[in-house]
C-alpha positions in Angstrom: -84.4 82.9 -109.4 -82.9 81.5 -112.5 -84.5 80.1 -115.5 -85.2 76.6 -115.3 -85.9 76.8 -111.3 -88.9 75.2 -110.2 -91.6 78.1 -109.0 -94.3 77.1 -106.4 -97.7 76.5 -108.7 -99.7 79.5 -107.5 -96.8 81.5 -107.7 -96.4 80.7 -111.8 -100.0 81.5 -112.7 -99.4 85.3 -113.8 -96.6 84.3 -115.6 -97.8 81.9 -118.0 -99.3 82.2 -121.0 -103.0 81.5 -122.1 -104.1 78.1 -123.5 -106.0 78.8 -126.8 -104.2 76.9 -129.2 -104.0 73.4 -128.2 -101.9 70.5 -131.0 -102.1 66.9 -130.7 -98.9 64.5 -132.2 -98.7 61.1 -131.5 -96.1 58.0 -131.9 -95.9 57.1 -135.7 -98.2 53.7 -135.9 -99.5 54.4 -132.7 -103.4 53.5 -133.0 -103.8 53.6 -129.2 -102.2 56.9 -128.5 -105.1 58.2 -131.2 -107.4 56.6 -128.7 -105.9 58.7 -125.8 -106.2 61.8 -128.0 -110.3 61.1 -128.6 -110.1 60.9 -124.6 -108.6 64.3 -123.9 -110.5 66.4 -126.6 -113.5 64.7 -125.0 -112.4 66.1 -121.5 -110.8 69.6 -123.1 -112.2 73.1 -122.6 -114.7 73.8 -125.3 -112.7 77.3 -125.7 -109.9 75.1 -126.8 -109.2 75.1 -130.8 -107.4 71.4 -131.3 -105.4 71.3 -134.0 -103.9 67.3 -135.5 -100.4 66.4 -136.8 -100.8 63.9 -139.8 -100.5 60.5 -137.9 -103.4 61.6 -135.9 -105.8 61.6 -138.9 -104.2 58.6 -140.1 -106.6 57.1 -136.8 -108.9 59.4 -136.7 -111.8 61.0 -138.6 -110.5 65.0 -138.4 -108.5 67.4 -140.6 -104.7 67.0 -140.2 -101.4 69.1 -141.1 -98.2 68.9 -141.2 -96.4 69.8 -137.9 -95.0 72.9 -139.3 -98.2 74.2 -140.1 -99.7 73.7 -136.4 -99.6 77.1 -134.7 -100.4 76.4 -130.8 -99.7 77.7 -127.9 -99.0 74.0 -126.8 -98.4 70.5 -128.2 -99.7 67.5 -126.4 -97.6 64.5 -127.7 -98.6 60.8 -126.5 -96.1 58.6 -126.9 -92.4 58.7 -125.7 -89.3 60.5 -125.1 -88.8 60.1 -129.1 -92.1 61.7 -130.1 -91.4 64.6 -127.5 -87.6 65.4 -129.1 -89.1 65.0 -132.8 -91.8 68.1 -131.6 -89.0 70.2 -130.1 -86.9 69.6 -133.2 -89.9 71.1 -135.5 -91.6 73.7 -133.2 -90.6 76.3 -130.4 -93.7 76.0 -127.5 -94.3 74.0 -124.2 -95.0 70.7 -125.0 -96.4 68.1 -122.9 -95.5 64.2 -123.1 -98.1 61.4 -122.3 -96.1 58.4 -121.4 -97.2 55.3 -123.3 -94.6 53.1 -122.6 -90.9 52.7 -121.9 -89.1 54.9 -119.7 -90.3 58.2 -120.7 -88.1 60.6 -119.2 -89.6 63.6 -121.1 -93.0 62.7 -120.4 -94.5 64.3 -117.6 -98.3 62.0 -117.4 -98.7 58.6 -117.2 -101.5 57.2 -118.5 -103.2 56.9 -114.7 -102.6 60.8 -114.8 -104.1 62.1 -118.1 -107.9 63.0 -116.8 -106.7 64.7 -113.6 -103.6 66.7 -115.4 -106.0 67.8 -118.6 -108.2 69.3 -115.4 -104.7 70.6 -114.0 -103.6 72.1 -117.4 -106.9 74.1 -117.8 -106.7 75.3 -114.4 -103.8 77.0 -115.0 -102.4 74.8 -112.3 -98.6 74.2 -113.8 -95.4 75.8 -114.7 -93.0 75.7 -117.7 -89.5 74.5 -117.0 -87.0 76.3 -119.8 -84.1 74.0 -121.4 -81.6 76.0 -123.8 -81.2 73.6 -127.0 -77.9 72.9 -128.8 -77.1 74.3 -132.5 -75.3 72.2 -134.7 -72.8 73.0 -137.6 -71.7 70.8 -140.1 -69.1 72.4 -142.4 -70.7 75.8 -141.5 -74.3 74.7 -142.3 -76.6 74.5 -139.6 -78.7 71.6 -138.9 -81.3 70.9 -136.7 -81.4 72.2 -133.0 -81.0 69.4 -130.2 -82.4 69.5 -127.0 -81.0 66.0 -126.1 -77.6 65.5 -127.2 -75.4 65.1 -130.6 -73.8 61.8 -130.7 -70.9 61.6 -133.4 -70.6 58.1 -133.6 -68.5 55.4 -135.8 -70.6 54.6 -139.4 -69.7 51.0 -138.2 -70.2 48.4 -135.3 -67.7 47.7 -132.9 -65.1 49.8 -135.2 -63.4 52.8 -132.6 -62.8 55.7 -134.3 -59.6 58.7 -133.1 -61.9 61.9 -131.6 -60.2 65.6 -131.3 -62.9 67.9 -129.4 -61.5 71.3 -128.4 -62.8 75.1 -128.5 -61.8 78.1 -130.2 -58.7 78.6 -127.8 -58.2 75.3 -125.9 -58.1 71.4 -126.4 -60.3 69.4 -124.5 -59.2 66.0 -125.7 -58.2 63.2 -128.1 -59.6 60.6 -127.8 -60.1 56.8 -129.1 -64.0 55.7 -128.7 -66.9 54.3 -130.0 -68.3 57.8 -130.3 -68.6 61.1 -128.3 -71.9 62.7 -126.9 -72.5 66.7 -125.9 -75.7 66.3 -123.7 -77.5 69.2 -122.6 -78.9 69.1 -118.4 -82.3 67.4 -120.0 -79.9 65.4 -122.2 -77.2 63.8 -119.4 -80.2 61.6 -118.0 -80.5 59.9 -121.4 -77.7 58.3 -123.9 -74.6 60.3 -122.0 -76.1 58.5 -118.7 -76.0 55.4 -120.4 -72.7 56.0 -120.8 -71.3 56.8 -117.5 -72.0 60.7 -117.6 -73.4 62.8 -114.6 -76.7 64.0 -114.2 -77.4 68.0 -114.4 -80.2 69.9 -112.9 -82.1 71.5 -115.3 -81.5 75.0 -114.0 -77.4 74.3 -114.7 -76.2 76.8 -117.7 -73.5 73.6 -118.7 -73.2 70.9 -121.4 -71.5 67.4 -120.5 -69.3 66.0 -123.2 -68.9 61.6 -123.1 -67.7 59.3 -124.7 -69.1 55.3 -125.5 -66.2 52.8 -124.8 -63.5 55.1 -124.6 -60.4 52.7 -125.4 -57.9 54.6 -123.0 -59.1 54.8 -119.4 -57.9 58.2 -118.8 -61.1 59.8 -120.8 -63.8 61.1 -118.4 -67.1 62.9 -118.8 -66.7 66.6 -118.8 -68.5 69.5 -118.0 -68.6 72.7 -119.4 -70.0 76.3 -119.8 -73.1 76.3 -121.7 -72.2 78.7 -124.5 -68.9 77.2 -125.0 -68.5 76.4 -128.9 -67.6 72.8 -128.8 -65.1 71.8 -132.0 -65.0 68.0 -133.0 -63.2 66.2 -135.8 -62.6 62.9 -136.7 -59.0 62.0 -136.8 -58.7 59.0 -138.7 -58.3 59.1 -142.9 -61.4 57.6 -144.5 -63.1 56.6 -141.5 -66.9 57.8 -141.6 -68.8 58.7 -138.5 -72.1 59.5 -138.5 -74.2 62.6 -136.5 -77.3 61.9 -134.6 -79.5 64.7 -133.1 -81.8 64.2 -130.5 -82.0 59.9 -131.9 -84.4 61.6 -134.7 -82.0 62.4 -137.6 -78.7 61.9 -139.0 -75.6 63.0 -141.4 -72.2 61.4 -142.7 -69.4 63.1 -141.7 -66.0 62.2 -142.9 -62.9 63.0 -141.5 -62.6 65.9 -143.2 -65.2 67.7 -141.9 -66.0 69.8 -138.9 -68.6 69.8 -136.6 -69.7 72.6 -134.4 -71.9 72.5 -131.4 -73.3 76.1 -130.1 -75.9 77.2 -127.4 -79.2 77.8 -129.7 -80.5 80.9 -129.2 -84.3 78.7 -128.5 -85.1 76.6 -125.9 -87.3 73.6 -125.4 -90.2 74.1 -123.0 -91.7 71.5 -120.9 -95.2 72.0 -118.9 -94.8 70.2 -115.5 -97.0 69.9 -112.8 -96.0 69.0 -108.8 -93.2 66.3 -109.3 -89.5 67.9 -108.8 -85.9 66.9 -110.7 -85.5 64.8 -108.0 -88.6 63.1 -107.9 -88.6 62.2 -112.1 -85.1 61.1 -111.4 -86.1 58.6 -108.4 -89.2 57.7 -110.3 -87.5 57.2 -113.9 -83.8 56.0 -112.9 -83.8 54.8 -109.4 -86.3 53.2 -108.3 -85.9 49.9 -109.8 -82.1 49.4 -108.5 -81.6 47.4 -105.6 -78.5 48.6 -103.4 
């Protein structure tokens, strides 16, 4: 079976690792999702040692620390997809997303679901679905690992800018767009869906590469071999674009530079309990469109 496959739950139990550890993060000016975290620390295992990321204790009456400094062997965020991909971009452990709002994609518990999956969770009675993240390279410095997508987008509205993405040994295209976006399988049901690319399983070793507003009509989505180094640079003289990782960060790039997007060698971890792929997709991006 492949990484990223969905296992049975009594099947995963042997293969997971202990709970000990436990970190809480919520939405920045979030005083509710505080209130959600005082709900499942009341529920918790008392064998649990609960750890708090700065906003937390900016609600709530107990020692905080930055999120570098929490060492867990999982992170409960409560919030949205946004607070899930700012965890992933500072720490490397299964993380589990409270929804509190919005589409959240990334978020495995609604708010209906907290009490039963916190009973779930300390059963053991869940499994860890493995996404491999994308490196980034500006100019030969690395930034910060995606596990979304990288958007290189114009520095202005409604301005195009001219796109060349190719490897090491082949060109992929030229193109004239509002921007381009290298989504990874959790990544193409986001910002590259939005903009007209397919959705990957999880358990596909690819990347998607698409574009927003392409001006010539013979660009398309593509897919490609995760591990494939993806080369783009921006054509036009003195026209700025701007990198965005995961929605959480960004650089100016000028047409000068190059960018470089790799498979990371770390991989963001999800804790999931009985919904499928299929299921989060119906639920999420479905449901709500009348054929």
């Amino acid at each position: 079976m492949e990484e990223g496959d969905y296992l049975p739950i009594e099947e995963a139990d042997s293969s997971k690792p202990s709970i000990k550890k436990v970190g809480f993060i919520i939405r920045k000016n979030c005083q509710r999702c505080s209130r959600i975290v005082e709900r499942i620390v009341d529920i918790a295992p008392k064998d649990w040692t609960i750890m708090y990321e700065r906003e937390v204790g900016k609600y709530l009456p107990v020692k905080s620390k930055d999120i570098e400094n929490i060492e867990a062997d999982l992170i409960i965020s409560v919030g949205g997809d946004g607070t899930v991909l700012w965890a992933l971009q500072h720490k490397n452990c299964p993380i589990l997303g409270i929804n509190m709002g919005g589409l959240g994609f990334l978020s495995e518990v609604e708010i209906g679901e907290i009490e039963s999956s916190i009973y779930e969770l300390a059963r053991g009675n869940y499994r860890i679905e493995r996404s491999r993240k994308l490196s980034v390279f500006l100019n030969g410095q690395r930034l910060e690992d995606c596990t979304n997508e990288v958007i290189v987008h114009s520095s202005k509205i409604a301005k195009i800018r001219k796109f060349l993405i190719s490897t090491p040994n082949s060109f992929i295209d030229r193109v004239a767009a509002d921007a381009v976006i290298v989504a990874t399988p959790v990544g193409s049901t986001s910002y590259s869906f939005s903009a007209g690319g397919p959705i990957l399983m999880p358990s596909l070793d690819a990347v998607v590469v698409s574009y927003i507003a392409p001006f010539a009509s013979r660009s398309r989505p593509i897919v490609l071999p995760m591990g494939t180094d993806i080369n783009i640079r921006v054509l036009d003289k003195n026209q700025d674009c701007i990198v965005i990782l995961d929605g959480q960060v960004e650089y100016r790039v000028k047409s000068t530079d190059e960018i470089v997007i790799k498979t990371s060698e770390n991989y963001a971890e999800f804790i999931l309990f009985k919904r499928s792929f299929f299921d989060r997709v119906h639920e999420k991006l479905v449901k709500n469109v009348v054929n």
